[in-house]
Every structure is written in structure tokens, then in C-alpha cells.
ZAPANU-615401 format. One record per residue (C-alpha): residue in one letter; y, x, z; residue number from 0. Coordinates in steps of 0.1 Angstrom, whole numbers, plus 5000, padded with zeros to 4 digits. Layout:
ATOM r    Y    X    Z   k
ATOM a    Y    X    Z NUM
...
//
This chain:
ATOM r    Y    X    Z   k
ATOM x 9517 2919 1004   0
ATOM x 9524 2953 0986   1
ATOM x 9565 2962 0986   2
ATOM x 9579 2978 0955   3
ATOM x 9607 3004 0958   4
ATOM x 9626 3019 0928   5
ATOM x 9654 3042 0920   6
ATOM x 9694 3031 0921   7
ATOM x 9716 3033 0895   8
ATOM x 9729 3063 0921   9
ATOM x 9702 3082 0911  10
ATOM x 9705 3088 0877  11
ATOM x 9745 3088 0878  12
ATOM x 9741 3121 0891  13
ATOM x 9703 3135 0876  14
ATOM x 9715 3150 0845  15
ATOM x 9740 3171 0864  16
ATOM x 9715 3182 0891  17
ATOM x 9692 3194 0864  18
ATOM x 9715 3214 0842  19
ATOM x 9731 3230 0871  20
ATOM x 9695 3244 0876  21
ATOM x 9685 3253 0843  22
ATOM x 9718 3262 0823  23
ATOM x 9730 3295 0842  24
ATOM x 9689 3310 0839  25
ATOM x 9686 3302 0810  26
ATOM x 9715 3317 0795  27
ATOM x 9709 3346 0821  28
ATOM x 9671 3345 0801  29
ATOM x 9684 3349 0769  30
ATOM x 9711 3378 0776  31
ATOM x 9676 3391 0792  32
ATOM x 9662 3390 0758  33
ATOM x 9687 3405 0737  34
ATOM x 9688 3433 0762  35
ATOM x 9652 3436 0761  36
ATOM x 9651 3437 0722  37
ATOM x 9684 3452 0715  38
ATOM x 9714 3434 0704  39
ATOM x 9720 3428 0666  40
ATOM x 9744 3450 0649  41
ATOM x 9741 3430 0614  42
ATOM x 9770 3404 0619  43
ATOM x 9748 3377 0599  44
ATOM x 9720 3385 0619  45
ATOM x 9745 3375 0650  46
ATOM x 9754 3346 0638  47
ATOM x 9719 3333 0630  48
ATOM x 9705 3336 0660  49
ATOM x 9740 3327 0678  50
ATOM x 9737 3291 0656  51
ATOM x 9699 3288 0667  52
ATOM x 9707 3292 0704  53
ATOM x 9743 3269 0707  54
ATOM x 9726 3245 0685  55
ATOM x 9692 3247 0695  56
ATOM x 9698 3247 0734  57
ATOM x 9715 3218 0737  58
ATOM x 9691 3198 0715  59
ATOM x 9663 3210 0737  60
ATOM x 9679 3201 0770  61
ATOM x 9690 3169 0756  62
ATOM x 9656 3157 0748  63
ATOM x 9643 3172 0778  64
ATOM x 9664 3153 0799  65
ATOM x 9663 3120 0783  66
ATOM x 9621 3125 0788  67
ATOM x 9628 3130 0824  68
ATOM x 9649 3098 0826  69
ATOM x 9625 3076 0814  70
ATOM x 9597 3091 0833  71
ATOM x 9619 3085 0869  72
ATOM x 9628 3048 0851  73
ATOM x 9588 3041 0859  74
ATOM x 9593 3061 0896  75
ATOM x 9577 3035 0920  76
ATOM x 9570 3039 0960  77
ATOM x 9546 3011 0971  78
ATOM x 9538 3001 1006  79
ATOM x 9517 2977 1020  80
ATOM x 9496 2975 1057  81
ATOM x 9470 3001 1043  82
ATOM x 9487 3025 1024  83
ATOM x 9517 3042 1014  84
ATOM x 9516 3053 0972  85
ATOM x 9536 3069 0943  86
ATOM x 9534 3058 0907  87
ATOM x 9550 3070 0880  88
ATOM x 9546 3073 0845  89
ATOM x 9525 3104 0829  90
ATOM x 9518 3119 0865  91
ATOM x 9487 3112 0886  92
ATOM x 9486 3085 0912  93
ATOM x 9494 3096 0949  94
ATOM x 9481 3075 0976  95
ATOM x 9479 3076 1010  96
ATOM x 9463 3055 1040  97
ATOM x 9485 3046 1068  98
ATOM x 9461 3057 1094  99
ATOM x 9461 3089 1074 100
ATOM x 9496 3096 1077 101
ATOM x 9499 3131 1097 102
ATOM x 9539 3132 1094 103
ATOM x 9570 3119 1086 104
ATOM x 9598 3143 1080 105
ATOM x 9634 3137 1070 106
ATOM x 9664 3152 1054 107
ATOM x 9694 3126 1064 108
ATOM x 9710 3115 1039 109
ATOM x 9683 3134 1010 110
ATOM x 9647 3123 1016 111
ATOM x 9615 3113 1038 112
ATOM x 9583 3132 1033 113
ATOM x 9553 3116 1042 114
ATOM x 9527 3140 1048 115
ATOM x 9489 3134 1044 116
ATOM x 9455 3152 1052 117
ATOM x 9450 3170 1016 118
ATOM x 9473 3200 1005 119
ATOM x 9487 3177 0977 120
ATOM x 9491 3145 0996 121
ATOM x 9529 3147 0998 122
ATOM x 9554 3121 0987 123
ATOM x 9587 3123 0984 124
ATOM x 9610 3090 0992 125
ATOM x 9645 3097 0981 126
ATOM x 9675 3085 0999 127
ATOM x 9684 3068 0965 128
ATOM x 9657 3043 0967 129
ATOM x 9665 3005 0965 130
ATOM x 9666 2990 0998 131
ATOM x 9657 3026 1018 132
ATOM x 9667 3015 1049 133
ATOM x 9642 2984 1053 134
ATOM x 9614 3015 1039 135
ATOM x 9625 3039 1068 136
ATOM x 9623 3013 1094 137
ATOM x 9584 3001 1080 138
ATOM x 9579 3037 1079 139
ATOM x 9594 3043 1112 140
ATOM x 9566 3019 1130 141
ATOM x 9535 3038 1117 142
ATOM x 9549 3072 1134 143
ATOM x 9585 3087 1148 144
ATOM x 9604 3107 1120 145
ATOM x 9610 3140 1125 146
ATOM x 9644 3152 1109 147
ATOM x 9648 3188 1095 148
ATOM x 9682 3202 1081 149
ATOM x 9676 3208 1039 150
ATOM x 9666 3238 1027 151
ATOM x 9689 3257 1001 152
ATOM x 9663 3248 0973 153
ATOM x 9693 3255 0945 154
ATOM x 9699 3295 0960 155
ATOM x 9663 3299 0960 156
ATOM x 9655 3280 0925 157
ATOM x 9685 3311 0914 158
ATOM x 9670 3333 0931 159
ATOM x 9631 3330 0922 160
ATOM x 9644 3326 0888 161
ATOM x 9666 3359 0885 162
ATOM x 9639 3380 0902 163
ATOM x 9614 3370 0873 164
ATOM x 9641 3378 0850 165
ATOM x 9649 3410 0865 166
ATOM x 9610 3422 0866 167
ATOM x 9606 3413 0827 168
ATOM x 9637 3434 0819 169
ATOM x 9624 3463 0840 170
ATOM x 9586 3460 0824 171
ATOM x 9598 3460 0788 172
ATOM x 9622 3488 0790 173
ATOM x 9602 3510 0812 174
ATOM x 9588 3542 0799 175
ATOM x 9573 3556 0825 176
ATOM x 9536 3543 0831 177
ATOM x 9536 3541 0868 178
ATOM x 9566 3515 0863 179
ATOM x 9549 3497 0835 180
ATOM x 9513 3488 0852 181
ATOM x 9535 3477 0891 182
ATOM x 9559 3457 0870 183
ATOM x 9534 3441 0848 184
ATOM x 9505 3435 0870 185
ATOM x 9537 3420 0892 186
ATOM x 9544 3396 0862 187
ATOM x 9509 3390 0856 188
ATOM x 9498 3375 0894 189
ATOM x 9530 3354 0891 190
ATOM x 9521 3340 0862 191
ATOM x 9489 3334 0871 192
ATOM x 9500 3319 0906 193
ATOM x 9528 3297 0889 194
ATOM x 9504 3282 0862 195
ATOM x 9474 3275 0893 196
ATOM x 9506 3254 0909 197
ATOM x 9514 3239 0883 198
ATOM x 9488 3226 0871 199
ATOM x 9471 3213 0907 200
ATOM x 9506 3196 0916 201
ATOM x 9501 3153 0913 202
ATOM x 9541 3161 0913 203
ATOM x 9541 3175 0875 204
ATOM x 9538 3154 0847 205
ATOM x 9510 3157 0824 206
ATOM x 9531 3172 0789 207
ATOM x 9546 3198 0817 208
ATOM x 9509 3211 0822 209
ATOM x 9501 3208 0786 210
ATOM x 9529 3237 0779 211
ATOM x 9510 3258 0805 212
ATOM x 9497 3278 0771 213
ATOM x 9530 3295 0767 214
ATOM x 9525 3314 0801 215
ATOM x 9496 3324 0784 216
ATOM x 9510 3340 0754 217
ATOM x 9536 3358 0780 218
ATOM x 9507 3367 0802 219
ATOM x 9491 3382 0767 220
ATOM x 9520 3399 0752 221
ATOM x 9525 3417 0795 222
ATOM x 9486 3430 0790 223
ATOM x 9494 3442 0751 224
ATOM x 9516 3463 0764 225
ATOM x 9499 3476 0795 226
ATOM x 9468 3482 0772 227
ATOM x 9491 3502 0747 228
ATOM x 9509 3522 0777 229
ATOM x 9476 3529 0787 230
ATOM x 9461 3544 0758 231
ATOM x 9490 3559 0746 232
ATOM x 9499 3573 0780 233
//
């Protein structure tokens, strides 16, 4: 008999903040980025166009981001039965794994359970905030002991990661020496490159997440334009 375990009310009281507090500050941090980058407007209309565009347009865009990411996790389902251990959910692929397959079981009290399989993307996360996670942990418990780990500082590093890209596009479009330009952009380029490989091999991003992979491309385009002109011009 397969068990079905789904997310709590607890969850989602506190997902929207979780995601904005991750989001908000870079992306505002991106778009100061930008008009550094390009030069702020001194035409006050000008200002107040795209000022309009990005306190109107922001909010619209995170709002219908978020309400996507709701009803995705509304479909979030852990099943468990005496051969395996899977994760559905809607628009993402199907992770399973056999029980005798199982390599480990880690644990950040209070936060989540990993289980661990044999491929490099057999992984699934069990949240604290599961119905009825206790009776999981203890099934889980019997197929192999659980190793608890402290949690990792995922938010510093999500700022961190974020800021450094930030930082390096800054640098690469103001540079004018050519030296600077061809480290900072091939820089950009492998980590573009590296992010969009992730991306798009992860069963834990959804399917319209990967489809948006074309706008690295564009970036990674527009980071070669300008190597090619530095290049030719240098």
C-alpha cells in the first residue's frame, strides 16, 4: 500500500515571504546595476517612465510568479511504499527511488530529510512541513539510520552568489581596458554556461523554468558582442 504525504498549511503561511526575501534585495541590487551600467537618466520624464515600469512592473512579475509557485507546491507529493520512495509534482519530472537503493538519509532537525540515491540527480527533499512527518521519519528510519547535519547558510550564499554575478557584469560593461574585458567576460560566459547545464539537468526545476533558459542566451550573446567588438577595435 503506497502512503501519500503533502504540504501543511505551515508551509505556504510562510513561502511567499521565504521567496521575496531571496529575490527582492538582488533584484533591486540588479537594477541599480543596470542604470549604472547604462547611465542614469537625466530627462526627468524619462525617469519617471522607467521608474512607473519598474514599481509597477515588479510587483506584477513577482506576484504572478509566486502564485505559479503555489500551485505547483499545491500538487507537491512524497510517496512511499515497501519498494520505493518518490516525488511528484506538477510540471517537474518524476523522481523515484528503490528502497534497496537508498545510499543515505541525511537530516536538518527541524528543516528537512534528504534521501540520497545512486544517480547524481536522485535526491529528494522531505520538508519538515509535511503532513504527518513524523510517522515518514520513523518508516524512513527502518530502511537506514539518519544522519543529522547542522543547515547550511543557503540565504548568505543565495546573496552572495547573486552579488558576485552582479558585481562581474558591472565590471565587464564598464571596463575599457581589454585585458579586463576578455577575464570578466569569459568569467560571465562559463557561469552562464555552467548555470544553464544545471538548470536544465535538475528533476528539481520545473519545466517553464527551463523553457526561459533562452534569456541566458541572449546575455551570453550580448557578453561575446562585446568581447568580439573589444577585440577588433582593440
Amino acid at each position: 500500500m503506497t502512503s501519500e504525504y503533502k504540504l501543511t498549511d505551515e508551509f505556504f503561511r510562510n513561502f511567499r515571504f521565504r521567496i521575496l526575501s531571496r529575490t527582492v534585495p538582488l533584484m533591486l541590487v540588479a537594477i541599480g546595476g543596470g542604470w549604472y551600467i547604462a547611465g542614469a537618466p537625466t530627462d526627468l520624464i524619462v525617469l519617471a517612465v522607467l521608474s512607473a515600469f519598474v514599481l509597477v512592473g515588479l510587483p506584477l512579475t513577482l506576484g504572478r510568479t509566486l502564485n505559479r509557485q503555489v500551485k505547483s507546491y499545491r500538487t507537491f507529493c512524497i510517496q512511499l511504499d515497501e519498494r520505493f520512495i518518490a516525488r511528484e509534482q506538477d510540471g517537474h519530472a518524476r523522481i523515484e527511488i528503490a528502497l534497496q537503493e537508498v545510499t543515505s538519509l541525511v537530516e536538518v532537525p527541524g528543516k528537512a530529510i534528504a534521501v540520497r540515491g545512486n544517480g547524481p540527480h536522485q535526491t529528494i527533499a522531505l520538508p519538515a512541513t509535511l503532513e504527518r512527518f513524523d510517522e515518514l521519519r520513523a518508516q524512513l528510519a527502518k530502511i537506514r539510520p539518519i544522519e543529522a547535519k547542522p543547515a547550511k547558510q543557503t540565504l548568505l550564499l543565495s546573496y552572495a552568489s547573486g552579488l558576485g554575478a552582479i558585481f562581474c557584469m558591472i565590471v565587464f560593461y564598464r571596463a575599457e581596458t581589454l585585458v579586463t574585458i576578455m577575464a570578466f567576460g569569459t568569467l560571465l560566459i562559463a557561469g552562464l554556461i555552467a548555470c544553464g547545464v544545471l538548470v536544465f539537468r535538475s528533476p528539481h526545476i520545473d519545466r517553464r523554468t527551463k523553457r526561459g533558459l533562452w534569456v541566458g542566451g541572449m546575455v551570453i550573446a550580448s557578453i561575446a558582442a562585446r568581447m568580439w567588438f573589444a577585440l577588433s577595435h582593440g
